[in-house]
C-alpha positions in Angstrom: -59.8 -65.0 -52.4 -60.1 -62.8 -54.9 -57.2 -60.5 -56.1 -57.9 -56.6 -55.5 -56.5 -55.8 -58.8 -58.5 -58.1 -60.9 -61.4 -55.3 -60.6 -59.4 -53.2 -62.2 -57.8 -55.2 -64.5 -58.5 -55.0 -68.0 -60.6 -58.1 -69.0 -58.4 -60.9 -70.5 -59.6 -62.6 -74.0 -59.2 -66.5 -73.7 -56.7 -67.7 -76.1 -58.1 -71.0 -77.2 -56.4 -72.8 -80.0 -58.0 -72.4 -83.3 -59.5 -75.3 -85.0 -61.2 -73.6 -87.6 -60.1 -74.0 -91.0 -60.6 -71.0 -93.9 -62.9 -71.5 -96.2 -63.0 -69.8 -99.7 -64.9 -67.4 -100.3 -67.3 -67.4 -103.5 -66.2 -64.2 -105.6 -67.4 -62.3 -108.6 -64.5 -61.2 -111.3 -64.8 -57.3 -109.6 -63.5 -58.8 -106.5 -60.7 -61.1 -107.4 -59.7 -57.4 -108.8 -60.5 -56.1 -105.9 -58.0 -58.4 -104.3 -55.4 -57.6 -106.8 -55.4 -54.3 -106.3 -55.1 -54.6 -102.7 -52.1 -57.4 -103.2 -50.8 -54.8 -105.4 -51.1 -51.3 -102.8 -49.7 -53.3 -100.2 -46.7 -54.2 -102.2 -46.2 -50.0 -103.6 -46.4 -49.3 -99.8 -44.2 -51.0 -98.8 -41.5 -50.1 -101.5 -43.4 -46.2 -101.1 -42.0 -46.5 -97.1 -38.4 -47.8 -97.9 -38.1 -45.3 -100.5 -39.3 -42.5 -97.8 -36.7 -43.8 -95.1 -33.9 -43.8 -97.4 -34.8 -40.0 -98.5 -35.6 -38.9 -95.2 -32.0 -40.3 -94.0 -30.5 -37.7 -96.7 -32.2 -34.5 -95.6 -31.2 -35.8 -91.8 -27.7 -36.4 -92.3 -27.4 -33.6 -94.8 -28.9 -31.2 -92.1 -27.6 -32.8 -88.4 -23.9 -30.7 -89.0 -26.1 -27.9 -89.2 -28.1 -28.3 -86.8 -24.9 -28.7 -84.3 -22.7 -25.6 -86.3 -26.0 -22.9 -85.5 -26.0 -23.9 -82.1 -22.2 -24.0 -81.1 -22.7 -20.6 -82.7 -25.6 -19.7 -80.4 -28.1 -19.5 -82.7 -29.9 -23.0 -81.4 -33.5 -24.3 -83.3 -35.1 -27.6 -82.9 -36.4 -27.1 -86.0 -34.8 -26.4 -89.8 -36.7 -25.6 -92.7 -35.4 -27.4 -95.5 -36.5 -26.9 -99.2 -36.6 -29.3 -102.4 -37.8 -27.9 -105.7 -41.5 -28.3 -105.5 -42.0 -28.4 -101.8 -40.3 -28.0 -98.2 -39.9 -30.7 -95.1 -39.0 -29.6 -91.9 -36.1 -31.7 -89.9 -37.2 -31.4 -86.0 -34.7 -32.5 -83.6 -36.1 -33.9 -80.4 -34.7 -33.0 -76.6 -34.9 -37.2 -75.9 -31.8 -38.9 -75.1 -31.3 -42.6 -73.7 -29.3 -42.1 -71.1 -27.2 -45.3 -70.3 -28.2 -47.2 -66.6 -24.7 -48.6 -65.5 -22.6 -46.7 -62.7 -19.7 -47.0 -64.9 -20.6 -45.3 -68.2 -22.7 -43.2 -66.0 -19.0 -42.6 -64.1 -17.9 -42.1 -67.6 -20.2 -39.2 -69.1 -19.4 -37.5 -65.5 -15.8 -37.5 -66.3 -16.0 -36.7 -69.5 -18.5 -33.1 -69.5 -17.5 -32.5 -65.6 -19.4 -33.2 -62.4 -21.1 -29.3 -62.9 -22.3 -30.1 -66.3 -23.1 -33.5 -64.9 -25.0 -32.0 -62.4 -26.9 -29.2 -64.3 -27.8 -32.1 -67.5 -29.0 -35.0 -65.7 -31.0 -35.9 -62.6 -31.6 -39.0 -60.8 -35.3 -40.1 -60.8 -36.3 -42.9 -58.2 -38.2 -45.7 -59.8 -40.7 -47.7 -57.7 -41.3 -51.3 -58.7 -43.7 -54.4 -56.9 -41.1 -57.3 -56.7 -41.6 -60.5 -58.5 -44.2 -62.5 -56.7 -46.3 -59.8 -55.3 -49.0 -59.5 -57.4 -49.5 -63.1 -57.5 -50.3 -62.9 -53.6 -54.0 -61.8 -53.5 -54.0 -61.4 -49.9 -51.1 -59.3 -50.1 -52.7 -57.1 -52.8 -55.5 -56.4 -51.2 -54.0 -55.5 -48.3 -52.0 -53.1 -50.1 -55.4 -51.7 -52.1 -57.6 -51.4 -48.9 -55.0 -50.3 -46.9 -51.4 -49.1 -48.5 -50.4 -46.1 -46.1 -51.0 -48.2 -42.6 -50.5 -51.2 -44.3 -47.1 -51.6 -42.7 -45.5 -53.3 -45.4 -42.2 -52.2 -46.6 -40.1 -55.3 -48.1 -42.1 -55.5 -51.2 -40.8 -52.9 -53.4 -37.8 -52.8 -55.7 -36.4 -49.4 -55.4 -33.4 -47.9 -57.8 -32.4 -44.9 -58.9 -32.4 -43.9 -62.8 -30.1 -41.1 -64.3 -32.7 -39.5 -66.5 -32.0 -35.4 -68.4 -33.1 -32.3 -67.4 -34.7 -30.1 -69.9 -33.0 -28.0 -73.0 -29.9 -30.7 -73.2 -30.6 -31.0 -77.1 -29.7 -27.5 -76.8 -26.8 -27.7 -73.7 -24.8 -30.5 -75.4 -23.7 -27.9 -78.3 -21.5 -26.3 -75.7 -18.9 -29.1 -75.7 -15.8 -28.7 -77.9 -16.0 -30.6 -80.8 -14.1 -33.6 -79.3 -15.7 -33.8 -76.3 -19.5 -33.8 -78.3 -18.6 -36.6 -79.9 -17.9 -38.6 -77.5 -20.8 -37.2 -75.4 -23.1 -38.2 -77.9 -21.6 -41.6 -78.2 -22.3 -42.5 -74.7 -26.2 -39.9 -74.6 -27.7 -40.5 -77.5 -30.4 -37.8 -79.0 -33.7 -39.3 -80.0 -33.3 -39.4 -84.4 -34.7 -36.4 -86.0 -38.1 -36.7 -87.7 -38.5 -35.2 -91.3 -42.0 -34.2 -91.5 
């Protein structure tokens, strides 16, 4: 019997083992230059990126205090404008956070900004999961496809709970004392900013 999903399912490519060998190319003096060059970009690219990390890791940690000093002060942005002699970048700060997914730094981060903070900065999302072994069982796939809602069928999900946050905590978290935001931010961290 057929599985419902494989109609759905993106097609798979067969993975056979290789047993081709390379063979080299006949080339003209313009492409073995050609080659070089490329050899060569690739390498400046590389080295290009690096250099581009390491500069963008200034202008972040240069303008993260002040991003958390103009909103303790109310005056909150995502976004700072920040200037170099020729140019300007902006440094955009993201409202993503991983939140961690045990009870007891979850327990933790409660104690820490208060159970109404807690409440008003975080929700609890429920996550609905097919258990291991399901999807293998064709009949009970397309049982589920024909016929989910009458289907009967209730021991085949994995159901938990996930802390996830609520909206504007890149901008709530800047109402913790100094102390406090640190250790906040320890336990939530914000998404990196992005120099673009």
């Amino acid at each position: 019997m057929a599985n419902a999903f494989d109609r759905v399912a993106k097609p798979k490519g067969e993975t056979k083992k290789s047993t081709s060998t390379k063979i080299a190319a006949v080339v003209t003096d313009a492409v073995k230059l050609a080659v070089d060059k490329v050899i060569e970009l690739k390498g400046k690219l590389k080295s290009l990126e690096a250099e581009e990390l390491q500069a963008e890791e200034v202008i972040i940690s240069h303008v993260k205090p002040q991003y958390r000093s103009q909103a303790k002060s109310g005056n909150f942005s995502k976004t700072f404008v920040v200037n170099g002699n020729t140019g300007a970048v902006n440094f955009i700060a993201a409202d993503r956070f991983s939140v961690p997914k045990d009870e007891e730094t979850q327990g933790e981060i409660k104690q820490l900004i208060g159970k109404k903070r807690f409440e008003e900065w975080f929700e609890t999302k429920r996550v609905v999961t097919l258990k291991d072994g399901v999807l293998s069982n064709d009949e009970l796939v397309n049982k589920i496809v024909e016929t989910l809602s009458a289907a009967g069928i209730e021991d085949i999900f994995e159901v938990t709970d996930q802390l996830v946050t609520k909206d504007d905590l890149d901008r709530k978290q800047h109402e913790l004392d100094d102390d406090t935001f640190t250790a906040f931010t320890a336990l939530v961290k914000q998404s990196k900013p992005s120099v673009r």
